[in-house]
N, CA and C atoms as an extended XYZ file, in Angstrom:
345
Properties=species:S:1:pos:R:3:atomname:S:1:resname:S:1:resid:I:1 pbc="F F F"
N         0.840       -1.183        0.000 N   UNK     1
C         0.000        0.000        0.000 CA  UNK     1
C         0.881        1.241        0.000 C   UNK     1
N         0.611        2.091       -0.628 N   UNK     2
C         1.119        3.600       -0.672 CA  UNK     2
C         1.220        4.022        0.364 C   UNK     2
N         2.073        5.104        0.838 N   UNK     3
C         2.433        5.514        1.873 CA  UNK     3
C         1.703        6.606        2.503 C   UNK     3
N         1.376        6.549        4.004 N   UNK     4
C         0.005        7.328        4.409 CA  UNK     4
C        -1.498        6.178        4.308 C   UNK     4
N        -1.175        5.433        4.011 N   UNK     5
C        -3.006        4.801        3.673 CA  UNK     5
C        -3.170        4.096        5.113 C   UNK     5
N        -4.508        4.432        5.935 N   UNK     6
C        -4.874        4.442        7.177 CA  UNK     6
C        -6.332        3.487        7.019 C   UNK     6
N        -6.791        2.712        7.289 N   UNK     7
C        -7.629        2.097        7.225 CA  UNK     7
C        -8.246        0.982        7.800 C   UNK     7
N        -9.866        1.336        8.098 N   UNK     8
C       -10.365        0.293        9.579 CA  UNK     8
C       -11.000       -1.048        8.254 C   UNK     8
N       -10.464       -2.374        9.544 N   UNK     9
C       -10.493       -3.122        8.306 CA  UNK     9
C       -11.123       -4.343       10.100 C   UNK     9
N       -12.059       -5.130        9.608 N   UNK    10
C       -12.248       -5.385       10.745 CA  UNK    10
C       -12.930       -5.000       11.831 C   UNK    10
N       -12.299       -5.767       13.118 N   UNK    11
C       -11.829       -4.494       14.533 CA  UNK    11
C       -10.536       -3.720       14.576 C   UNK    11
N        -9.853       -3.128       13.377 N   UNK    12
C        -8.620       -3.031       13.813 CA  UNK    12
C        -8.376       -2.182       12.803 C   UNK    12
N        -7.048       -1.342       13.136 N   UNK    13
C        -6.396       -0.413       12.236 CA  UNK    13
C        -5.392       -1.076       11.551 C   UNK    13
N        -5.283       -0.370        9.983 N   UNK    14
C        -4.207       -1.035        9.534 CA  UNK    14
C        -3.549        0.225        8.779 C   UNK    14
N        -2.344        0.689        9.082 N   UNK    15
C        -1.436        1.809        8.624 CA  UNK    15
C        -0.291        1.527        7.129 C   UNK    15
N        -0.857        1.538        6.324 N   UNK    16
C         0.454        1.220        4.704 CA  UNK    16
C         0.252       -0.198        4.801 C   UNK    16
N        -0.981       -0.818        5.132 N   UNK    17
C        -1.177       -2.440        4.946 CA  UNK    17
C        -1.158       -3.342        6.474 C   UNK    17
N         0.002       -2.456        7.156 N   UNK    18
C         0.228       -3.495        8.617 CA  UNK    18
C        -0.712       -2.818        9.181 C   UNK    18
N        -0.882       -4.189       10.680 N   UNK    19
C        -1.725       -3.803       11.426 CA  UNK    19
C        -0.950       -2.865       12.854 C   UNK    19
N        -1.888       -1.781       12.864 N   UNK    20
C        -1.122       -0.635       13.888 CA  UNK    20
C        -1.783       -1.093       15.320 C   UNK    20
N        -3.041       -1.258       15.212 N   UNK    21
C        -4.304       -1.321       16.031 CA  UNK    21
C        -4.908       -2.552       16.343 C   UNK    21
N        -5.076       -3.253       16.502 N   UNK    22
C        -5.281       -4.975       16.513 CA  UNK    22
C        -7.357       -4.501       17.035 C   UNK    22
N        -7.121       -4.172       18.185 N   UNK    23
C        -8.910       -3.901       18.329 CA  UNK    23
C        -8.873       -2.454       18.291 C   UNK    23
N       -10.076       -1.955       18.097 N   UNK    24
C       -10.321       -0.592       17.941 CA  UNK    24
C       -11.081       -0.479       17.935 C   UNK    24
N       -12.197        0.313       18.422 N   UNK    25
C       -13.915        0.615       18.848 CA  UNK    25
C       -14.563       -0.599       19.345 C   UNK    25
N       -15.561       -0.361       19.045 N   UNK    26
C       -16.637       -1.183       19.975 CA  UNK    26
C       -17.621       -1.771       18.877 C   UNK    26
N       -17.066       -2.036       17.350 N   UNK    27
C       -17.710       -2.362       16.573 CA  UNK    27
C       -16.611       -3.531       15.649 C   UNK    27
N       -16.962       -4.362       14.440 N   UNK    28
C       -16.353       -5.302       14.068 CA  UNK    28
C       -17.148       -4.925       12.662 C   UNK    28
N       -16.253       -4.361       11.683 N   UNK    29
C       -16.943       -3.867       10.020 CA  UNK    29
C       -17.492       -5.260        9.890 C   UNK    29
N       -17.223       -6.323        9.742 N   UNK    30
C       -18.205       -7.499        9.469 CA  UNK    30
C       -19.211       -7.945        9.697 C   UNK    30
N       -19.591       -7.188       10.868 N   UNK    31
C       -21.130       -7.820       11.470 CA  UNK    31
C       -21.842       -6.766       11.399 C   UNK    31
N       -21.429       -5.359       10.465 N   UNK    32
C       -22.453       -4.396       10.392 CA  UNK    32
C       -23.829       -5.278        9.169 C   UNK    32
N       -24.873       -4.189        9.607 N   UNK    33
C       -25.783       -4.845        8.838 CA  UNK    33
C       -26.001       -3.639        8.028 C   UNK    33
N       -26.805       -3.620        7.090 N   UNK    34
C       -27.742       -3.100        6.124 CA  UNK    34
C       -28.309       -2.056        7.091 C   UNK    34
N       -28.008       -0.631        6.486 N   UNK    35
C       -28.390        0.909        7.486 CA  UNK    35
C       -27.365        1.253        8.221 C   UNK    35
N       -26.440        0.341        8.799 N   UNK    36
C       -25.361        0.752        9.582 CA  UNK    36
C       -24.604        1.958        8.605 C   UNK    36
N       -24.371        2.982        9.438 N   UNK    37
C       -23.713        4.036        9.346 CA  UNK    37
C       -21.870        4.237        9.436 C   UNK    37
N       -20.923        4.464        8.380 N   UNK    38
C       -19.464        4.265        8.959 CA  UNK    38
C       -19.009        5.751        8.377 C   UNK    38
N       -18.520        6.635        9.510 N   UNK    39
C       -18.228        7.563        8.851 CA  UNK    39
C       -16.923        7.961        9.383 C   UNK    39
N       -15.886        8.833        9.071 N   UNK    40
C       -14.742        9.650        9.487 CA  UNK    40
C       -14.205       10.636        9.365 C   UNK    40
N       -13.460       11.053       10.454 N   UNK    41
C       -13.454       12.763       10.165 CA  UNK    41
C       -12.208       12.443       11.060 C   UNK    41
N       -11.291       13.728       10.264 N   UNK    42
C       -10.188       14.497       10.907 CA  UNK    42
C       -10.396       15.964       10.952 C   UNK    42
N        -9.829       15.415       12.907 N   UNK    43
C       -10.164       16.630       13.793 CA  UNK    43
C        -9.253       17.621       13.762 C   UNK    43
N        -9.071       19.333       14.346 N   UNK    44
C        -8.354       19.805       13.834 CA  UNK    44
C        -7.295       19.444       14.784 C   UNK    44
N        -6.885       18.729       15.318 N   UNK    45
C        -5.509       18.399       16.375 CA  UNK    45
C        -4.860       17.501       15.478 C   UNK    45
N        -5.204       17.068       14.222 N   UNK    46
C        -4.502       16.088       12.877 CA  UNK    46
C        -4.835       14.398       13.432 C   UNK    46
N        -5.884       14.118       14.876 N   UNK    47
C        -6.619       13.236       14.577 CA  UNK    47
C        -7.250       12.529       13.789 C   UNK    47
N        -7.046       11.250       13.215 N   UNK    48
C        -8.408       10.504       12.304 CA  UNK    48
C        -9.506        9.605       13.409 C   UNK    48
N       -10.847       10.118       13.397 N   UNK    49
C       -11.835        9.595       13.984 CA  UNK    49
C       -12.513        8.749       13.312 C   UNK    49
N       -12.779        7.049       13.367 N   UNK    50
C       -14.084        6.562       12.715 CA  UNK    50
C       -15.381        6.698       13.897 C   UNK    50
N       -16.404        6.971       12.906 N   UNK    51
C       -17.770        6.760       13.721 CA  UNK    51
C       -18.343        5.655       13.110 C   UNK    51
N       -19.065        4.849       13.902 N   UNK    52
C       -20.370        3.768       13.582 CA  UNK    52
C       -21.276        4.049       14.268 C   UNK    52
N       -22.068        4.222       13.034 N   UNK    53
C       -24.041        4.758       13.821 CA  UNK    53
C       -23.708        5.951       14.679 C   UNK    53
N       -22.885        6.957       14.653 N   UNK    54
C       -22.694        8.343       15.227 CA  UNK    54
C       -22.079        7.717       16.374 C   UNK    54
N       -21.423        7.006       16.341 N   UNK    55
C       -20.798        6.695       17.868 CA  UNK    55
C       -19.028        6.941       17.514 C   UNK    55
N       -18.620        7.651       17.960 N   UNK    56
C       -16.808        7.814       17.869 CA  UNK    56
C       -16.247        6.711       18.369 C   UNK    56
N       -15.800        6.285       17.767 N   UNK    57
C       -14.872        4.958       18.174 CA  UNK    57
C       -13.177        4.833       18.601 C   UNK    57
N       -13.198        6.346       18.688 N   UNK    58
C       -11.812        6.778       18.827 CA  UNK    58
C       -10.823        7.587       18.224 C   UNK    58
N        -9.228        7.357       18.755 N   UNK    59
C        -8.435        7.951       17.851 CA  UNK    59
C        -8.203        6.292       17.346 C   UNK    59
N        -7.672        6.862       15.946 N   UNK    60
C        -7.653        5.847       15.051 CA  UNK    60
C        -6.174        5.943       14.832 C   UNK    60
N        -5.718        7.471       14.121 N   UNK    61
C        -4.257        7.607       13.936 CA  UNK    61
C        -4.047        9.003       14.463 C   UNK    61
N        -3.267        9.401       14.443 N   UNK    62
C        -2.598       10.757       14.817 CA  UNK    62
C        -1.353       11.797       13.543 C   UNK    62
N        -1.423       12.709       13.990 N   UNK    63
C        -0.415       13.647       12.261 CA  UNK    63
C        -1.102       13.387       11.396 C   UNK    63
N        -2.108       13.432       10.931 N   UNK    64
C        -3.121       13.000        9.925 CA  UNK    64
C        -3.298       14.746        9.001 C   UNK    64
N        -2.514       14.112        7.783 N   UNK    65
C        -1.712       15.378        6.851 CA  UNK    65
C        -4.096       16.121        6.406 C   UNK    65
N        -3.740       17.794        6.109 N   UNK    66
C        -4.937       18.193        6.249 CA  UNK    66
C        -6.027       17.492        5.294 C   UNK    66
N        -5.398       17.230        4.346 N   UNK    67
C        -6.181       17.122        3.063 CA  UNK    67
C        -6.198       15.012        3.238 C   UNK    67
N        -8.133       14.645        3.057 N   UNK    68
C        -8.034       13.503        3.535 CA  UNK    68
C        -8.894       13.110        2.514 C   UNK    68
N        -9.014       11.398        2.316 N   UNK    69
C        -9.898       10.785        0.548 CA  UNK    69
C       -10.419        9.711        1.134 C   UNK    69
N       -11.556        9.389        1.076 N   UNK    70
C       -12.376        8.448        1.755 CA  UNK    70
C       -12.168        7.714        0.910 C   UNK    70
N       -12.181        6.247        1.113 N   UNK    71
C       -12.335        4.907        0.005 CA  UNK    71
C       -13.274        4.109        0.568 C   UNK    71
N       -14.039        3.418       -0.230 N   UNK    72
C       -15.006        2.282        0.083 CA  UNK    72
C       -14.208        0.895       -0.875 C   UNK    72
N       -14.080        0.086        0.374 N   UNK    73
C       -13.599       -1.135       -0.267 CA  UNK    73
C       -14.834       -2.513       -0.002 C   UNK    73
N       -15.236       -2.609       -1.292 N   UNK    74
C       -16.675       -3.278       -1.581 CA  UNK    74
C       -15.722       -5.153       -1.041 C   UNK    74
N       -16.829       -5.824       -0.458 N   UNK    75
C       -15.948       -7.218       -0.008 CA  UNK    75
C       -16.806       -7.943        0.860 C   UNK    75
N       -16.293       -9.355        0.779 N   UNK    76
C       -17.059      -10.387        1.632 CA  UNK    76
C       -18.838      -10.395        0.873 C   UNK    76
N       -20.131      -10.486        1.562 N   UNK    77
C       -20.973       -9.786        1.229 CA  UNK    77
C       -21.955       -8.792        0.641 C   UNK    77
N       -20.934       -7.575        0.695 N   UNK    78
C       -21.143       -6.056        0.424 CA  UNK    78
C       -21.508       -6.450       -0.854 C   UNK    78
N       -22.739       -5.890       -1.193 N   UNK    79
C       -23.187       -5.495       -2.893 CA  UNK    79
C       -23.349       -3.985       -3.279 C   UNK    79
N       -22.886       -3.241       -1.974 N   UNK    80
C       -23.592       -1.883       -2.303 CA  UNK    80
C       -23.484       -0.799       -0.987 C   UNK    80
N       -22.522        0.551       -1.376 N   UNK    81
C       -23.190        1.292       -0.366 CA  UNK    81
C       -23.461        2.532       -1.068 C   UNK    81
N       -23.706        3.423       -0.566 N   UNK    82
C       -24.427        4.659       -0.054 CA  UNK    82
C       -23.221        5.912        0.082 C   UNK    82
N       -22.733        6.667       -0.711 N   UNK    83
C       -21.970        7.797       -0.321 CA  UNK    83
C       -22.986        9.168       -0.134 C   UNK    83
N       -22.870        9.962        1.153 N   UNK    84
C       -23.837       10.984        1.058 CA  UNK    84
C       -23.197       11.438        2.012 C   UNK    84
N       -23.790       13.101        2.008 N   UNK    85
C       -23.155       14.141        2.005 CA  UNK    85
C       -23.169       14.222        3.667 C   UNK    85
N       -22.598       14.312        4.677 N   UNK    86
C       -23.222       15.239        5.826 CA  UNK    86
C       -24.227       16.285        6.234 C   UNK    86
N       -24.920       15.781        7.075 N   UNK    87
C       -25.893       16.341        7.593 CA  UNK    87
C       -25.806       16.505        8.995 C   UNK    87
N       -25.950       17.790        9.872 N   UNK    88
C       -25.159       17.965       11.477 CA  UNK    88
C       -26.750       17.682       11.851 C   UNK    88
N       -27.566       17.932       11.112 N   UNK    89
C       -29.006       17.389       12.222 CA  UNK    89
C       -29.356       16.053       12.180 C   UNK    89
N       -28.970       14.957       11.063 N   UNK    90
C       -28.979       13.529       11.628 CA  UNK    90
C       -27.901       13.835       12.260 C   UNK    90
N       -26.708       13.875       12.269 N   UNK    91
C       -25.703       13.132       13.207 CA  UNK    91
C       -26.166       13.527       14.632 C   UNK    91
N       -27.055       14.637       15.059 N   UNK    92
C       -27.101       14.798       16.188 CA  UNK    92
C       -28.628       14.275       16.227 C   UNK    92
N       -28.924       13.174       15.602 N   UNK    93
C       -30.375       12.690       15.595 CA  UNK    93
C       -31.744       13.704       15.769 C   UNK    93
N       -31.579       14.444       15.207 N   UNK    94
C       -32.764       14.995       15.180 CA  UNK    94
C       -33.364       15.353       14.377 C   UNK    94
N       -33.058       14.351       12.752 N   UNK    95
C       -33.790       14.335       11.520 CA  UNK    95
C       -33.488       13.271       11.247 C   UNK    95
N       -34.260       12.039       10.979 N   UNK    96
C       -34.280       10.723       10.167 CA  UNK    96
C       -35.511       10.726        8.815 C   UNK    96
N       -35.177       10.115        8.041 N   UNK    97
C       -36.213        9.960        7.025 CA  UNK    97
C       -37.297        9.899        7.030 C   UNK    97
N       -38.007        9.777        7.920 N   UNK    98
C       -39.561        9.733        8.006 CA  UNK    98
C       -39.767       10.952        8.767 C   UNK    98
N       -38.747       11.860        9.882 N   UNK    99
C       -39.848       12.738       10.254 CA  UNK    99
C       -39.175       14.005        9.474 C   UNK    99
N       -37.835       14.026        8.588 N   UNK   100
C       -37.641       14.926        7.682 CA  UNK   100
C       -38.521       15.199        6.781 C   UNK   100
N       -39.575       14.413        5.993 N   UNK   101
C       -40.330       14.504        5.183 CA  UNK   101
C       -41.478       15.528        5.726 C   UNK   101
N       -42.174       15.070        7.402 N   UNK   102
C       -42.683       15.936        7.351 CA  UNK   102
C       -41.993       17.238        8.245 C   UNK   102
N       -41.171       17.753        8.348 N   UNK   103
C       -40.193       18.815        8.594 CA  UNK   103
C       -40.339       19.730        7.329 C   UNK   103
N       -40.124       18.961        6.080 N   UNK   104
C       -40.482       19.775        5.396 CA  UNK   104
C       -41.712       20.245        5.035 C   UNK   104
N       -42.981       19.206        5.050 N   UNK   105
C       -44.332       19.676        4.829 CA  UNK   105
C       -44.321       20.937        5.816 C   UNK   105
N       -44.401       20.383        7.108 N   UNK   106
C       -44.333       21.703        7.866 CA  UNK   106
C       -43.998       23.223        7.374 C   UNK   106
N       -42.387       22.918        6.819 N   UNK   107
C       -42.338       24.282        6.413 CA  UNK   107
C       -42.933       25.178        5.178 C   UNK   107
N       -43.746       24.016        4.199 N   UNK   108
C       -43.988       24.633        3.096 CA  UNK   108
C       -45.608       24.926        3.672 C   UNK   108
N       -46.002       24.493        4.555 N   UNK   109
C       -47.330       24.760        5.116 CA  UNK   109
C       -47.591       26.181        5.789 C   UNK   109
N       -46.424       26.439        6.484 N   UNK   110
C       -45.824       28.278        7.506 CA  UNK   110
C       -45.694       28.657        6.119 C   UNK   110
N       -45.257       28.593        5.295 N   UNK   111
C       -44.704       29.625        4.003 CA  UNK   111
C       -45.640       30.055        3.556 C   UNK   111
N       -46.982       28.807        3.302 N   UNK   112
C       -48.296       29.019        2.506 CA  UNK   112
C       -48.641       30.160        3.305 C   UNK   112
N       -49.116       29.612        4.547 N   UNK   113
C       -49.834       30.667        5.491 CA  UNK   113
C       -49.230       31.800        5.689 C   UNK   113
N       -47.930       32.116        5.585 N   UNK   114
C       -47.363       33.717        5.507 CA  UNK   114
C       -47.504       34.444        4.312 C   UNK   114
N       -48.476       33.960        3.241 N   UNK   115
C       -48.571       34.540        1.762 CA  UNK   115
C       -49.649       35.113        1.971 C   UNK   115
């Protein structure tokens, strides 16, 4: 692997291919199911964070250069995921798909009535 490549593979971190991390969070990428959520972010201290289902699972690596490239490595099972954008009101649960829909009726309903 190219140099710099950081990646949760498993329970575990693996840094340029080796393993850095043997367990890591409180989750195992294999037994996610269908809806499970995997996301990551570097913090500004040059932290790399993974989340599952909005849960931080830690520091992952550290010096983590600014500029960062997500990869999805399709495997085992996997037929398919989902790349989408961030949203700070799901991650802080307080919009899921069914009551966003009507979040928005709501608002086009106040708009009507302010005309």
């Amino acid at each position: 692997m190219r140099s710099g490549t950081i990646m949760m593979s498993g329970c575990g971190i693996l840094t340029n291919g080796k393993g850095t991390r043997r367990e890591y969070g409180e989750y195992n990428l294999d037994e996610l199911m269908e809806g499970d959520r995997i996301s990551l972010m570097r913090k500004s201290n040059g932290n790399l964070h993974y989340y599952i289902n909005g849960m931080d699972q830690g520091v992952a690596a550290t010096k983590i250069p600014l500029t960062v490239f997500g990869v999805v490595d399709l495997y085992g099972m996997t037929v398919k995921v989902t790349i989408v954008n961030r949203d700070d009101r799901i991650e802080q649960g307080l919009v899921n798909h069914r009551n966003n829909t009507l979040i928005r009726e709501i608002g086009r309903a106040s708009c009507r009535e302010r005309v």
